[in-house]
C-alpha positions in Angstrom: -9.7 0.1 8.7 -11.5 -1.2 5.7 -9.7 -3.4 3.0 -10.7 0.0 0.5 -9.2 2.0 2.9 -5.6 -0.1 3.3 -5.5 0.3 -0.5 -5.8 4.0 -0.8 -3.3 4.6 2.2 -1.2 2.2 0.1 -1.5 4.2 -2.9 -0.8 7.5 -1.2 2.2 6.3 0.2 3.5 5.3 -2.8 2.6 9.0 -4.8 4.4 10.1 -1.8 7.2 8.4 -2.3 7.5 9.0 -5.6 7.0 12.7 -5.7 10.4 12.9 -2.9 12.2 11.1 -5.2 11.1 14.2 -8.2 8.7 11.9 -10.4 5.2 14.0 -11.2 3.0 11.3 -10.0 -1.3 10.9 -9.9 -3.8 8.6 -9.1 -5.5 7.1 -12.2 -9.0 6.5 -13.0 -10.8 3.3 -10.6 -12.0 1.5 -13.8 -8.1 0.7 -14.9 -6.0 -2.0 -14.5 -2.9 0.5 -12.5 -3.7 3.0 -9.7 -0.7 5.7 -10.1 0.7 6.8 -13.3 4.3 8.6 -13.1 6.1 10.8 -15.5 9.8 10.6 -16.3 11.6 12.4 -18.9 8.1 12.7 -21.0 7.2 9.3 -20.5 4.0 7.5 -18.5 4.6 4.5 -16.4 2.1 2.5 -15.2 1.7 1.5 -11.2 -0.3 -1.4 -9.2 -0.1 -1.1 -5.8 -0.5 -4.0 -3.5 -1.1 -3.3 0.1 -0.5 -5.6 3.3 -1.8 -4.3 6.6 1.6 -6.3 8.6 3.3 -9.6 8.3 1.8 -13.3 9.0 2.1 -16.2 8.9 2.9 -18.0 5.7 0.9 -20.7 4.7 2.7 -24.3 3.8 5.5 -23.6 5.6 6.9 -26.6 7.8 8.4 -23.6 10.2 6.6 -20.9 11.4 7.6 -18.6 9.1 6.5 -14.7 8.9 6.5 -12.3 5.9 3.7 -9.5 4.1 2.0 -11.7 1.9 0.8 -10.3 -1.6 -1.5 -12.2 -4.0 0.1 -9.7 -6.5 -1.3 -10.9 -10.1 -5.1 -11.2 -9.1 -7.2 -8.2 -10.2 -11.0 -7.8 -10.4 -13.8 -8.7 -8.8 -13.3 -11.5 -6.4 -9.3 -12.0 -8.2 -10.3 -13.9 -10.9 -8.0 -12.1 -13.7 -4.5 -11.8 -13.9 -2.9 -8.6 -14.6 -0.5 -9.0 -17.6 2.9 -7.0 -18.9 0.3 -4.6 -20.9 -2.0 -3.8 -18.0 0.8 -2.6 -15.8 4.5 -1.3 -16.3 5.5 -2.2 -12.4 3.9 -3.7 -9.2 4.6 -1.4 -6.0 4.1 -3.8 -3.0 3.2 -2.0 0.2 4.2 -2.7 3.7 1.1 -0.6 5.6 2.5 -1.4 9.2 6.1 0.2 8.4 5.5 2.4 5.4 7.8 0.3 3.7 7.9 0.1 -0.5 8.9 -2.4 -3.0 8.6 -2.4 -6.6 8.9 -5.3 -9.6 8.3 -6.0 -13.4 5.2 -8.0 -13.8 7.9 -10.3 -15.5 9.4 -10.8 -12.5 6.5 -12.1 -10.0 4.7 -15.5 -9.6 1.0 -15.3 -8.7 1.8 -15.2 -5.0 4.9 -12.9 -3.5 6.0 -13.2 -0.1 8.8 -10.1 1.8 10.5 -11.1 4.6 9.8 -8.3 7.4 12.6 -6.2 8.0 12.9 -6.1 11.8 13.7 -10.1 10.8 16.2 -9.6 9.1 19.4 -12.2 9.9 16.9 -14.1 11.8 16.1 -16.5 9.4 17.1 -20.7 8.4 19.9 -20.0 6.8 20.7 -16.3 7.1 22.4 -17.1 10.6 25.5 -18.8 9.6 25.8 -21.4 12.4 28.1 -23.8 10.7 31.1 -23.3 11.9 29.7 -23.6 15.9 28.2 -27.1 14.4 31.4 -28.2 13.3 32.7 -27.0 16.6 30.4 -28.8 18.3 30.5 -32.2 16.7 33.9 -32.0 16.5 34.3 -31.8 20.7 31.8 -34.9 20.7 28.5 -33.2 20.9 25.6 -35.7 19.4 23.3 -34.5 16.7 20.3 -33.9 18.9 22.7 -31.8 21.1 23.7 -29.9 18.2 19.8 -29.1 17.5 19.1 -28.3 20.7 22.1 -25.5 21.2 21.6 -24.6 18.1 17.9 -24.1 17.2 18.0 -25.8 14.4 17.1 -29.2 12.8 19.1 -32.3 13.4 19.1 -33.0 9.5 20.5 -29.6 9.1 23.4 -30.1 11.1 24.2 -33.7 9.6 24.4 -32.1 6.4 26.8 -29.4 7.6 29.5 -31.9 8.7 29.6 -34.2 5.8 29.6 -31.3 3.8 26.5 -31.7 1.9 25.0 -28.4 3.2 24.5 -26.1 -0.4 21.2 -24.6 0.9 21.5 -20.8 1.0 18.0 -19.4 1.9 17.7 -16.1 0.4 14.7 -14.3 1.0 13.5 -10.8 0.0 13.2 -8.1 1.9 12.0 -4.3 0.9 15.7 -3.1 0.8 16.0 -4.9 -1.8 13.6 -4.3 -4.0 13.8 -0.3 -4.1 13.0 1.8 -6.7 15.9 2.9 -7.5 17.0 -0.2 -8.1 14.9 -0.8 -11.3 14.8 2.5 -12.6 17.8 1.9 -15.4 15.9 -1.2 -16.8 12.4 1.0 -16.4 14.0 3.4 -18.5 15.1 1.2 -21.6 11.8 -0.9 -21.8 10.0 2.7 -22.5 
């Protein structure tokens, strides 16, 4: 499949979508910066879709870390200009591999936008709540490398969690929660 055809399967996905939910929906013109306009209560919204085939692996991560990866703002031939809050009314991001859909404000995405898979879900650093087997642990006089062996995770991790200095709550984004639904009040008052 080429890179043309990931984008139009991404794009019909998300007209799908958006027609099941009752919004009259169309591909626009190739020469624009948006790909689906949608009607709601007589007004035209704007769509870019972003398309990723399946997850991999993130880049300048210390941990092997999977997610889709979207270079969402880049538009144009070879990326070199950024798509603005005039171009565009939302970004739908695409995940090809499980039909999944997000959508965002172009207010509310950096350059780059990473989405956790879902099948991963609870599987990530700091997701699992393992603190209270660490304390459990040290407490019955298991050392720190112990700890990060039964545990899985890193030894300055688990120092941090007894003597109470662990504040780091990793939350990640996944595509239930970025739904369509969920945007739809604020999409409604910027129109």
């Amino acid at each position: 499949m080429t890179d043309f055809q990931v984008g139009k399967a991404g794009e019909h996905l998300v007209i799908s979508e958006l027609l099941s939910l009752g919004y009259e929906s169309f591909m626009a013109g190739e020469s624009l910066p948006y790909d689906i306009v949608f009607e709601k209560d007589n007004k035209l919204f704007r769509v870019q879709v972003k398309t990723s085939r399946s997850p991999s692996s993130v880049p300048q991560r210390t941990k092997d870390t999977t997610g889709y990866i979207y270079h969402i703002k880049r538009r144009g031939s070879n990326g070199k200009k950024q798509y603005t809050e005039n171009d565009i009314d939302l970004f739908a991001i695409v995940a090809l591999d499980t039909k999944e859909i997000g959508y965002f404000f172009p207010r509310d995405v950096k350059s780059t936008l990473v989405i956790r898979p879902t099948f991963m879900k609870g599987s990530y650093k700091g997701e699992v709540n393992k603190k209270d087997e660490i304390l459990s642990l040290r407490s019955n006089g298991a050392t720190y490398s112990e700890i990060q062996e039964k545990t899985g995770l890193d030894r300055s991790y688990c120092h941090r969690v007894v003597n109470g200095k662990e504040n780091k709550v990793t939350k990640g984004l996944y595509f239930s929660d970025i739904k369509l639904e969920g945007i739809l009040n604020d999409l409604w008052k910027i129109c």
